[in-house]
C-alpha positions in Angstrom: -0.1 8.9 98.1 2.8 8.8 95.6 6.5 8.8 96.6 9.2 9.0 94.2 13.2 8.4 95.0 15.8 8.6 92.5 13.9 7.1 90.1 16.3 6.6 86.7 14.7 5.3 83.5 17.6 4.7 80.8 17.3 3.3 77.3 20.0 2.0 74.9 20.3 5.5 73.5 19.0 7.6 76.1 18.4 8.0 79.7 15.2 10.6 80.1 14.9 10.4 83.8 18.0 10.7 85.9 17.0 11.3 88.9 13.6 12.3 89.6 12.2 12.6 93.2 8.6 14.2 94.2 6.4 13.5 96.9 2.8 13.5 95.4 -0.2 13.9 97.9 -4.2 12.8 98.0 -6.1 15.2 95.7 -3.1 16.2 94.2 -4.0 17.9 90.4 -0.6 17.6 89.1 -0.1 19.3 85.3 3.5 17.8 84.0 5.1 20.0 82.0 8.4 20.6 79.7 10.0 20.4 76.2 9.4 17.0 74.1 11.8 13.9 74.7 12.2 14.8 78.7 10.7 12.4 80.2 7.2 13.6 81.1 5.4 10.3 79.5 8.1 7.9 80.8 7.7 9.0 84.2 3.7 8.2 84.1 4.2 4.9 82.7 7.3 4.0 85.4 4.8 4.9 87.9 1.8 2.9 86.7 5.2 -0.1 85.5 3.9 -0.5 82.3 7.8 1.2 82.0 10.5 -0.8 84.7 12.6 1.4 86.3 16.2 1.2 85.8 16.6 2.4 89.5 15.1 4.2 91.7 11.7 3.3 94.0 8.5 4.3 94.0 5.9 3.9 96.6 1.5 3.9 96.3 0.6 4.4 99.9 2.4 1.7 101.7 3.3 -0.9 98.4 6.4 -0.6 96.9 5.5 -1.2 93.5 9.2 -1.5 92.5 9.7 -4.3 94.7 9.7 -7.4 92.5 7.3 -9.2 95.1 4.8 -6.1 94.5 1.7 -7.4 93.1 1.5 -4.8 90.3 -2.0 -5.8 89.1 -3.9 -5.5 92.1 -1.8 -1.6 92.0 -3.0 -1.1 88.9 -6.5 -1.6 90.2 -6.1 1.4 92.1 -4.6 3.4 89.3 -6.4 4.3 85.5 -4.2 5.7 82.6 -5.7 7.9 79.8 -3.2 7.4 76.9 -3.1 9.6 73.6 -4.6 6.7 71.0 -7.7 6.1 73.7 -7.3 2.0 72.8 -10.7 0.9 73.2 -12.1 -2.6 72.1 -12.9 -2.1 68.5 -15.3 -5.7 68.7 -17.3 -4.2 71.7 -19.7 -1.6 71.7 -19.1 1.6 74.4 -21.1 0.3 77.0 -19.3 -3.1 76.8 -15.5 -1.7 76.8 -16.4 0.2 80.0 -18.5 -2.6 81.8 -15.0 -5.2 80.8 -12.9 -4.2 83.5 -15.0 -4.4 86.4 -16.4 -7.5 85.2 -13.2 -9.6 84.5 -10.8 -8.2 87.0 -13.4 -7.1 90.0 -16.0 -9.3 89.8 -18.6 -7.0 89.8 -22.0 -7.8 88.9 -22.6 -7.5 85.1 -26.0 -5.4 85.8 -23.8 -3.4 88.7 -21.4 -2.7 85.5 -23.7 -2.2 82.9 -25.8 0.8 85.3 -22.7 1.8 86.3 -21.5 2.9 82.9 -24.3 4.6 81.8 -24.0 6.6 84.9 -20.2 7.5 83.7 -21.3 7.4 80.0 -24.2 10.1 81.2 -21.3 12.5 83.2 -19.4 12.6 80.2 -21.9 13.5 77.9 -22.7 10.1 75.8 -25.0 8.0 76.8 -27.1 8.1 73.9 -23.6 6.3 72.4 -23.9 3.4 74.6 -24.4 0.9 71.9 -22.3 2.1 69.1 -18.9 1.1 68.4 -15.3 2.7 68.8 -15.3 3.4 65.0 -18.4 5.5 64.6 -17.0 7.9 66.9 -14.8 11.3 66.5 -11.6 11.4 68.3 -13.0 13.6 70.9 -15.9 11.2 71.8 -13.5 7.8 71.7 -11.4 9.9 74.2 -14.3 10.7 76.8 -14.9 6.9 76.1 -11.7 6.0 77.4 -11.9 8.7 80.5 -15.4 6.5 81.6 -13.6 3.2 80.9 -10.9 4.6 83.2 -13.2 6.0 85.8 -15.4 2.4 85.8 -12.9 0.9 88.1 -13.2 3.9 90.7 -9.2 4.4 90.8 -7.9 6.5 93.6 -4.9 7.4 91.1 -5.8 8.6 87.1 -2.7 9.4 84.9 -3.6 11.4 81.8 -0.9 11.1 79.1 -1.5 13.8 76.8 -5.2 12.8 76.5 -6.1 16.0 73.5 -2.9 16.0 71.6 -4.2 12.9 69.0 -7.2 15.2 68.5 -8.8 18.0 66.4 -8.4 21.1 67.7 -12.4 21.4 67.8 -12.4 18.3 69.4 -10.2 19.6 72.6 -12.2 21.2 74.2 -15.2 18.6 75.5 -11.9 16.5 76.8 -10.5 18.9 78.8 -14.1 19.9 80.4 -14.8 16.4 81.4 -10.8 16.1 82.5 -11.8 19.4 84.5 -15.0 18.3 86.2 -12.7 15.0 87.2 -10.0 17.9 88.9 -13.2 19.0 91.4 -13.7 15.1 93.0 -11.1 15.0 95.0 -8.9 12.0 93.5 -5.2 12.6 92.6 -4.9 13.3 89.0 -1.4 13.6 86.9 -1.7 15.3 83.3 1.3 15.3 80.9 -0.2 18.3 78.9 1.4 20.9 76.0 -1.8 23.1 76.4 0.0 25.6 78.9 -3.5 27.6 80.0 -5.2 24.1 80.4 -2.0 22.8 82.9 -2.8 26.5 84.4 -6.2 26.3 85.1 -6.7 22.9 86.4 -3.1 21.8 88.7 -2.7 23.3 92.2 1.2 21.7 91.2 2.9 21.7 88.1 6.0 19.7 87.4 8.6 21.2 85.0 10.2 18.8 84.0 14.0 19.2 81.8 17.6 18.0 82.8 16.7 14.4 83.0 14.2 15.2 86.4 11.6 17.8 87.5 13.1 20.8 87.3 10.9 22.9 89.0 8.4 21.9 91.1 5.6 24.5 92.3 2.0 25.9 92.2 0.0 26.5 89.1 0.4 30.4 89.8 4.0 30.6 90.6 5.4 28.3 87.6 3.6 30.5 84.8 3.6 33.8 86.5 6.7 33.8 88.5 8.8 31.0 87.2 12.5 30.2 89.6 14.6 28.5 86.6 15.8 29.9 83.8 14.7 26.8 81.8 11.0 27.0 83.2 11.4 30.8 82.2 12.1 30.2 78.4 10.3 27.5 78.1 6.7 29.3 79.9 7.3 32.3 77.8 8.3 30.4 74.5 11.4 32.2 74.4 14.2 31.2 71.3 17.9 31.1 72.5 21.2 31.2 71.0 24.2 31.3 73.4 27.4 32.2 72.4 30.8 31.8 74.6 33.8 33.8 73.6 37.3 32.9 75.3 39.6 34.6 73.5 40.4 37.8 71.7 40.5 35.8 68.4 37.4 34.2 68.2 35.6 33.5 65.4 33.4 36.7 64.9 32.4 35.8 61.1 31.3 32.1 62.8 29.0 33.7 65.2 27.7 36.4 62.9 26.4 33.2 61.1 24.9 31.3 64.2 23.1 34.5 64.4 22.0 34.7 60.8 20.9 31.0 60.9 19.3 31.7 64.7 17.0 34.5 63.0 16.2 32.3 59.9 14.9 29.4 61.9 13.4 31.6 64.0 11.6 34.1 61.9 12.7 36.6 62.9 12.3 39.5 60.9 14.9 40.9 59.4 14.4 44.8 60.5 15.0 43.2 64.1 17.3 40.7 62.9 19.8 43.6 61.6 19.5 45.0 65.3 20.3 41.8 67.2 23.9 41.4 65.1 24.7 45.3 65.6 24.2 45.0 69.4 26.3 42.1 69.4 28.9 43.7 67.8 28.9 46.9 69.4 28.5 44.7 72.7 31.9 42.5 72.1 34.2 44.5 69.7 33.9 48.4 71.2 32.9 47.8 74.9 33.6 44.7 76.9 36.6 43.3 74.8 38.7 46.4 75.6 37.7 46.3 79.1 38.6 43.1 80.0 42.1 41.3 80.1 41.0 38.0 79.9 37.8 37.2 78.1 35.6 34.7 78.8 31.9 35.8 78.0 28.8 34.4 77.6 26.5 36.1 75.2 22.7 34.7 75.8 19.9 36.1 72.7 16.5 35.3 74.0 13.9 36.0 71.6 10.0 36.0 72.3 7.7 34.7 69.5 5.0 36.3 71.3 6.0 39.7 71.9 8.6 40.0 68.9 10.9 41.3 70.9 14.6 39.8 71.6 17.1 40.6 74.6 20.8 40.2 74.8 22.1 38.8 78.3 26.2 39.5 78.4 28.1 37.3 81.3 31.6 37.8 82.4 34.3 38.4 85.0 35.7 41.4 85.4 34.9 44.8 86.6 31.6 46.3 86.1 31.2 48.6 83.3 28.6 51.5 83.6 27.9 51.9 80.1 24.8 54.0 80.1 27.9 56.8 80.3 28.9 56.2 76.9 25.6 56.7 75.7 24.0 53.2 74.9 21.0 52.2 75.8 22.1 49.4 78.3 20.2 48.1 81.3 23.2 47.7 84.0 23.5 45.1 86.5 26.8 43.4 88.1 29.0 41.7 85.6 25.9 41.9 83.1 24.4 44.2 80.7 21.0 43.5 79.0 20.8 44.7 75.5 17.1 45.3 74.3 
């Protein structure tokens, strides 16, 4: 249905896709994933071109739609976007912004249109709003609006660009059920989404997306429960990091007791636990691994979960492998590394 190949997208100041490649199949429920300001959004509107590639090619079905002879509006026919601000026709009422599309670009019969949408205004729980306008409607309804709009031009493609994150939190929830009874039809959905047990109840395939591509690519099951990268890890499990690299025996160990200090502030952290991460790091650096190794180079990784309050100290580094659990600390050993919890 969908193929993607090296597909870059590079701004003046930025480039937040550098190479993204995915194969994206009929029926497909895709959830897209990842931190703000990598590239989820821009990758929807490169595939729909309302974004030009800077390189790369994309393929629906057989068309090429980053050849420049690709007729990208009759693609487009074939594809509906859901966008945060749900831009609807303030002049026409709900029945008329639905019924415009089919009309104008189709052809379709007004009456054909006008039945039509108050068949999709009925599956989405509105027809009784048929005749109001955009204005006299919450967020929530506008945005179930916009999913029948979408919807009146039967596309075998509908990209959802973070279709709750403009609403209410009350207002959520009657999106997402109509966005879930869309997942059981059969037609190839992708959702850019921050609402992580939404993304997990709806995708059969969730896109993680960091490093300027999709990170991690894989089902809805193995992404949250049992995720490969250690990116997809923090980010599923909302974990805080601070890494610290120490290269010599004179680094700056007042600098880094700082980062830490400023790492638990911003992170509030409290400051019982707080006390504990800079003592293991200490103990961890000064009394075991610096006299152990001739040549440091260490990397010191403090992960710290918001939702269990609980923090972990990874240590890195080449040399031979200590078994500190003799000396008495409560150290989880593994090859070159020790876990501090």
């Amino acid at each position: 249905m969908i193929r993607i190949e090296h597909l870059k997208k590079e701004y003046e100041n930025v480039t937040p896709l550098v190479d993204v490649n995915a194969e994206i199949h009929d029926g497909d429920v895709i959830s897209v994933i990842g931190p703000s300001g990598t590239g989820k959004s821009t990758l929807l509107r490169c595939i729909n071109r309302l974004e030009k590639p800077t390189s790369g090619r994309i393929w629906i079905g057989e068309d090429e739609i980053t050849d420049p002879k690709c007729d990208i509006s009759r693609i487009r026919q074939r594809m509906g976007m859901v966008f945060q601000s749900f831009n609807l026709f303030g002049h026409l009422t709900v029945i008329e912004n639905i019924m415009l599309a089919p009309v104008t670009l189709k052809g379709v019969d007004r009456q054909k249109a006008y039945d039509r949408g108050m068949e999709l205004l009925k599956m989405v729980g509105l027809a009784e709003k048929a005749m109001n306008y955009p204005d006299e409607l919450s967020g929530g309804q506008k945005q179930r609006i916009a999913i029948a709009r979408t919807l009146a031009m039967d596309p075998e493609i509908i990209l959802f660009d973070e279709p709750t994150s403009a609403l209410d939190p009350t207002m959520v929830g009657e999106v997402q059920a109509v966005i879930m009874d869309l997942a059981g039809t059969g037609k190839t959905m992708m959702i850019v989404t921050h609402e992580m047990s939404f993304a997990r109840a709806i995708s059969n395939r969730v896109f993680y997306m960091d490093e300027g591509g999709i990170y991690e690519d894989g089902s809805a099951e193995q992404v949250f429960s049992h995720p490969r990268g250690v990116n997809t890890r923090r980010f599923i499990r909302h974990l805080k990091v601070l890494e610290l690299n120490i290269e010599s025996r004179n680094f700056d160990f007042l600098g880094m007791a700082g980062q830490i200090d400023t790492y638990c502030y911003r992170n509030h952290i409290a400051h019982a636990l707080c006390s504990r991460i800079q003592l293991l790091f200490e103990e961890t650096v000064e009394r075991l691994l610096l006299p152990a190794l001739e040549i440091p180079r260490i990397q010191a990784v403090c992960e710290y979960s918001e939702e269990r309050k609980r923090a972990v100290w990874t240590f890195r580094y080449g040399g031979p492998r200590l078994d500190v659990t003799e000396q008495g600390d409560r150290l989880l050993c593994g090859k070159n590394r020790q876990d501090l919890v």
